[in-house]
N, C-alpha and C positions, 0 to 999 in steps of 0.2 A: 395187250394187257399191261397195263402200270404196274412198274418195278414196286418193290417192296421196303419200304422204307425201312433205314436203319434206326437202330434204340437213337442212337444221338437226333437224324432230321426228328423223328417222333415227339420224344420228350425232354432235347435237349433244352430248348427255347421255354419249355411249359417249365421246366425245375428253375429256370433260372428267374420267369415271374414271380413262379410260388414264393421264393427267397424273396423279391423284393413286394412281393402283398403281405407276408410276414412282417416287413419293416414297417411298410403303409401302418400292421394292424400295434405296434409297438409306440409309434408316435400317437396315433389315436389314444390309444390309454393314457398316454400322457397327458395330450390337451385331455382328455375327459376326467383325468385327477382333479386340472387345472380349472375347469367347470365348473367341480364338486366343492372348491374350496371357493368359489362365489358368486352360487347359484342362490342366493336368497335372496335377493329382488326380484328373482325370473318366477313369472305367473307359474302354476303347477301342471299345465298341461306342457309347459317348456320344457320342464324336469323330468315331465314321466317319461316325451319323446326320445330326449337324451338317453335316457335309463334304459328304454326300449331299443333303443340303436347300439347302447353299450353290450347287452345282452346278446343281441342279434350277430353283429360282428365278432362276438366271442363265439358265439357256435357257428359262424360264417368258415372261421377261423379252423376249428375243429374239421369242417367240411374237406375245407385245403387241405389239411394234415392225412386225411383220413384216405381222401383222393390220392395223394402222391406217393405214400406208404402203398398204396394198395395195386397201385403201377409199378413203381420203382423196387419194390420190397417182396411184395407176394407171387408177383410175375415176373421178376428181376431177367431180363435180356430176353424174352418172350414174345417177339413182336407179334405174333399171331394170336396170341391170348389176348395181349392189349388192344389190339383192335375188333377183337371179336365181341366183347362187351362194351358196355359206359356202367359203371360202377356205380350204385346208387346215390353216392354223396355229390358226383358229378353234377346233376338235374337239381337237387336237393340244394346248391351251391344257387345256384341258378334264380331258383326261385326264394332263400333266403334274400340273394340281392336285391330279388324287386321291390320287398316289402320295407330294405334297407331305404332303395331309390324312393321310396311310396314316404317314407318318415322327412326322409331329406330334404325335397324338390316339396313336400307342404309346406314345410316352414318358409320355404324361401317364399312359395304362392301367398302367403299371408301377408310376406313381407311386402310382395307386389299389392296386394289389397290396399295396405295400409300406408304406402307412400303415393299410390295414385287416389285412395280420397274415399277410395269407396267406388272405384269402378270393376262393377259387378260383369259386365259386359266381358272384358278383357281379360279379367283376373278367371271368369265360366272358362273361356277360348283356352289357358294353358291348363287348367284343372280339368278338362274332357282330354285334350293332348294327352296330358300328363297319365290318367287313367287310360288310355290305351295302349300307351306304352308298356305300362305293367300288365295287360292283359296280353301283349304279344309276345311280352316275357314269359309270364307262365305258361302260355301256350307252347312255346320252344321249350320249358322244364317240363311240361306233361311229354311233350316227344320223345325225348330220351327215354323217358321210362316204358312208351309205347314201344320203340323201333327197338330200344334194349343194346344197339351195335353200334359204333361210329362208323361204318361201311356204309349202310343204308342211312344214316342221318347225316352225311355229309353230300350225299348223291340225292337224296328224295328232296320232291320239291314243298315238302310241307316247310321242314325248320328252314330251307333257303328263305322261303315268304317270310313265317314267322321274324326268323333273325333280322332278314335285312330291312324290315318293316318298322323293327321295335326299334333295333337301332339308330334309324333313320328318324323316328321318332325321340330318342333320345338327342340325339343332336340337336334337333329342333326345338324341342324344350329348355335346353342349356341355356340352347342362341337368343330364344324369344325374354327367360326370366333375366339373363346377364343386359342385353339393351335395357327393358323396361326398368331394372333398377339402375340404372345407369342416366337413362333419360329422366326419371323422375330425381332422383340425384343432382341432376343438374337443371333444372329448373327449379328449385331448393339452395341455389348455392344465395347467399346473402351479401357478396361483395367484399366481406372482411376475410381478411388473409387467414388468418387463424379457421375461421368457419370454410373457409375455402377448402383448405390443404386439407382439412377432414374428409370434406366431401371427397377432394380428388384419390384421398387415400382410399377410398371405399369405393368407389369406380374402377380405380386397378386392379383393386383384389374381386369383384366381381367380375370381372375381363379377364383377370387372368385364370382362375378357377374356372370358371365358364368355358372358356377354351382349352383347357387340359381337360376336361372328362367330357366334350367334346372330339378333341384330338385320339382320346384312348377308346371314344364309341366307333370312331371313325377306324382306328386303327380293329378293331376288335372284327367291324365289318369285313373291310379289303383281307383278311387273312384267315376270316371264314369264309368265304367267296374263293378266294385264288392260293392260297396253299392247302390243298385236300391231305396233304401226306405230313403234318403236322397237328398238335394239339396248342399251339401259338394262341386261340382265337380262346381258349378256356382259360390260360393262365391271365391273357387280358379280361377278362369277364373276372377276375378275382380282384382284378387290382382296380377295375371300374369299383367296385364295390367301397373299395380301403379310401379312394379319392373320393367321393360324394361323403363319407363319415368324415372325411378329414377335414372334407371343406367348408362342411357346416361347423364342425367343434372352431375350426380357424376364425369365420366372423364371429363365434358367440365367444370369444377370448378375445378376438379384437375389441370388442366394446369397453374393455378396462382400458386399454390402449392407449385408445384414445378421449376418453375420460379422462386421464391423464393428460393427456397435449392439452384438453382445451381448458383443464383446471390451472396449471403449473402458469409459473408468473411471465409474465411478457415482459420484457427486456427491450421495450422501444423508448422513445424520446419520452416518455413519463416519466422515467422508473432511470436513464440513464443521469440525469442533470447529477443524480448523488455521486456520481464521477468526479463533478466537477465542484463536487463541496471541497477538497482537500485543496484543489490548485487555487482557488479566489481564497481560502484561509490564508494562503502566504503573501497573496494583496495587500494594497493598502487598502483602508477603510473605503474610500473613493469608489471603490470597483463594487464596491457590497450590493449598492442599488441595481446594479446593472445584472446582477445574480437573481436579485427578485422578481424583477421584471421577465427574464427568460422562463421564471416560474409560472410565473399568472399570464404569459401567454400559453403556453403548453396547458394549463388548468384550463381556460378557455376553448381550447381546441378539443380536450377530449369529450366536457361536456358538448361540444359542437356534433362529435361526433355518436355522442350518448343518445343526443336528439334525434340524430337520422335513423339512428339504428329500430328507434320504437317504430311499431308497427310492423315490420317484414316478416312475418310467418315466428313457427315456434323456435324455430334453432336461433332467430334475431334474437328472441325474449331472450333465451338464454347469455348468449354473448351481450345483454344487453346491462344485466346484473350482474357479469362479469367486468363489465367496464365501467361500474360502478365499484365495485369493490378496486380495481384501476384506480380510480380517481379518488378515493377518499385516501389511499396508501401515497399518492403524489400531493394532495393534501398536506399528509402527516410532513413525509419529509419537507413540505414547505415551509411549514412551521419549525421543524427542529432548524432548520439551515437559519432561518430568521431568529431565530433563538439566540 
């Protein structure tokens, strides 16, 4: 017969998630302020999913409170009481997540949609994925309320399946949206540095977010599996939740971001010769021509490169009126220097 675990192996590791799915849920409020203050170009099913995620994760939130209170608080050093239930906010935690994951993991699938062109094929494959995942979630949230104990739900072979099923599917969906926006990313890059370092900044944060609520499904699984004499694998299931919210509010905050990198002025060989307005001022006259001439080759070059840029997809267009607005600013100062 298996020893009987102590309040510390029990609930020690589950308090010390709670704490940090708590922090998860305090940084979310924050991107989601940071949202609210500009969200008015984002179409209005974008606003209402956010809204819907903000709410969700606020009673997510309440779920944890209600859960750890009612272990730690109402059966305070009880270890037989606490294993002889699961507490209704338990299961309830469970299945608020999935419809969390269900809000999260669409928008990205959209976002799969609409950088692959419209392949309907591919984008059907992780949105069936995607939908059974959530159903083998709630499947494991209806079992707690069936089996009612963590004795028989950590020994029956239904939530083993269920769990290691859904989770296994959760992995899998992370890995397949994180590549496919990665590889469409990068078949979209345009050759210019600027458009580049966009792209590759958006490739990281998709790689890395991908593989953290990967890494926490994966951890959620081995600790449902192999530590029966802990509650480890629930306090991960809180904080799977806080990461999927965090990491959609994180790209839809990034987009100001970076808006910013590709508005703000470029500081290349255009824009630098006005350096070199002060040193030729202490010149003789002699040296003046030789100042102009450095101008109207550089004006030549970037319309050189204004030309290559037309044609290459939308993110060229853009950088392509950017380096027009470039060039009429090296322009100007070529006329003030000739001035």
């Amino acid at each position: 017969m298996a020893a009987v675990p102590t309040i510390q192996e029990l609930l020690g590791g589950y308090l010390v998630e709670a704490f940090v799915a708590l922090g998860f849920y305090g940084i979310f409020v924050s991107q989601a302020y940071v949202y609210m203050l500009n969200c008015k170009g984002d179409p209005l099913y974008m606003r209402l999913c956010v809204g819907c995620i903000t709410l969700l994760e606020t009673f997510h939130t309440i779920l944890i409170i209600h859960m750890t209170y009612a272990y730690l608080i109402d059966d305070f050093g009880n270890v037989a009481a606490i294993g002889g239930y699961i507490v209704w906010s338990g299961g309830a935690s469970i299945a608020c997540e999935m419809v969390i994951v269900g809000f999260c993991q669409s928008l990205y699938v959209l976002r799969v949609y609409v950088l692959s062109g419209g392949q309907l094929a591919w984008t059907s494959l992780i949105s069936i994925l995607l939908i059974l995942r959530m159903a083998f979630g709630f499947a494991t949230a209806a079992l707690t309320f069936t089996l009612k104990s963590w004795v028989p739900f950590r020994v029956s072979q239904g939530p083993l399946i269920t769990s290691t099923i859904g989770l296994s599917l959760s992995c899998l969906v992370d890995l397949l949206i994180a590549l496919t926006l990665v590889y469409y990313l990068w078949k979209n890059k345009t050759g210019m540095e600027r458009t580049d370092n966009i792209l590759h900044a958006l490739m990281a944060y998709f790689v890395n977010t991908g593989l953290l609520t990967m890494l926490c499904s994966m951890a959620t699984m081995f600790t449902f599996v192999f530590i029966k004499s802990s509650l480890l694998f629930a306090g991960l299931v809180h904080m799977s939740s806080k990461l999927y919210a965090n990491s959609l509010m994180g790209t839809l905050n990034a987009r100001g971001i970076l808006r910013d990198m590709n508005s703000a002025p470029r500081y290349t060989s255009a824009t630098e010769p006005a350096s070199f307005v002060s040193k030729f001022r202490t010149q003789p006259a002699a040296s003046k021509p030789r100042h102009i001439e450095i101008f109207q080759q550089m004006s030549q070059t970037m319309a050189t490169d204004d030309h290559v840029m037309v044609g290459r997809g939308p993110v060229a267009g853009k950088m392509t009126e950017f380096s027009r607005t470039s060039l009429g600013e090296g322009d100007s100062a070529k006329g003030a220097t000739i001035a």
